[in-house]
C-alpha positions in Angstrom: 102.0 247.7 15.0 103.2 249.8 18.0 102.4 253.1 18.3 103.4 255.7 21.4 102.7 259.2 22.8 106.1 259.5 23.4 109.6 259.5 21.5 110.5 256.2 19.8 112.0 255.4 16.1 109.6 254.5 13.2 110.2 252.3 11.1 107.7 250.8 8.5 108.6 246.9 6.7 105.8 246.9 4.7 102.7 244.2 6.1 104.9 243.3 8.8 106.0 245.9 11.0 105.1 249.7 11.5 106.1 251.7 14.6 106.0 255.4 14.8 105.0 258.1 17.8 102.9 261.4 18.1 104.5 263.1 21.0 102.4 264.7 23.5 99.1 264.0 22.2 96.2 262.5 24.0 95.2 259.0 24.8 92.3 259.2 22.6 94.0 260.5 19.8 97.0 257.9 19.7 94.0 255.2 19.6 92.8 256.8 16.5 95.9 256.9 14.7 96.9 253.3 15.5 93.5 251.8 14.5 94.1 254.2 11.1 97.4 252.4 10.7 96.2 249.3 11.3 94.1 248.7 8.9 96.9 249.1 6.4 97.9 245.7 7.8 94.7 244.0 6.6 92.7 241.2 8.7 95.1 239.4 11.5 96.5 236.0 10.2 95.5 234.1 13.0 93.3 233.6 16.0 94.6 235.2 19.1 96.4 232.3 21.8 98.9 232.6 23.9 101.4 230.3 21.4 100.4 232.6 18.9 101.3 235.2 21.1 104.7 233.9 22.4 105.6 232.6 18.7 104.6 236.9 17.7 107.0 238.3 20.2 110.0 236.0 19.8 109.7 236.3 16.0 109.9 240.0 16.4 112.6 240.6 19.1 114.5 238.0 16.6 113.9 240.4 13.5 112.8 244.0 13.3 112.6 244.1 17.5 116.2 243.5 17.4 117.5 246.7 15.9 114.7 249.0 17.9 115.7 247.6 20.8 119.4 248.2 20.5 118.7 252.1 19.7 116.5 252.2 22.4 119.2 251.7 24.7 122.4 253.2 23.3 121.9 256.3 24.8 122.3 254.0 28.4 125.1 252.0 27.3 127.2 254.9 25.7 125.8 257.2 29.9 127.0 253.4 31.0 130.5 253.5 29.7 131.2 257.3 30.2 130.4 256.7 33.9 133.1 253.4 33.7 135.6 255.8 32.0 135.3 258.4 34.8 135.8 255.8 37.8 138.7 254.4 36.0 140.1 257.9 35.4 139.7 258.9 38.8 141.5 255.4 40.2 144.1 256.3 38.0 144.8 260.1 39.3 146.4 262.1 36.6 149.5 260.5 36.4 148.6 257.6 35.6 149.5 255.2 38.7 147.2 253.7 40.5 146.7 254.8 44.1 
């Protein structure tokens, strides 16, 4: 479950995985809507370790993590390669020989 005050993509695969975000609101507030949501998951599986932990995190940047993280950061790759195009446009000069 991960929850944010800020702008992020929800997604929902049910008892798995829910994300989601209430922009702007107060600390207070976002704890109350993630404990709400949370107990649509039902009890935890498993006592908290640090395996458990490590084996949580690599099984989600594996699966649902994979895709959020790759919309997370398209805006910077597509800033990234616009900035790339630029430099090589300006090495190039308009007609087209390098100077």
């Amino acid at each position: 479950m991960l929850s944010a005050n800020s702008r992020r993509p929800g997604a929902n695969v049910p008892g798995r995985y829910l994300s989601g975000a209430l922009i702007g609101v107060s600390v207070e507030r976002l704890l109350k809507a993630h404990l709400r949501r949370m107990s649509e998951m039902g009890a935890p599986k498993a006592v908290w370790s640090i395996e458990g932990r490590l084996a949580a995190a690599r099984a989600w940047y594996s699966d649902v993590g994979k895709t959020e993280l790759r919309q997370q950061h398209a805006v910077g790759l597509l800033w990234t390669l616009g900035a790339l195009g630029m430099v090589g446009a300006s090495l190039l000069g308009t007609d087209g020989q390098a100077r």
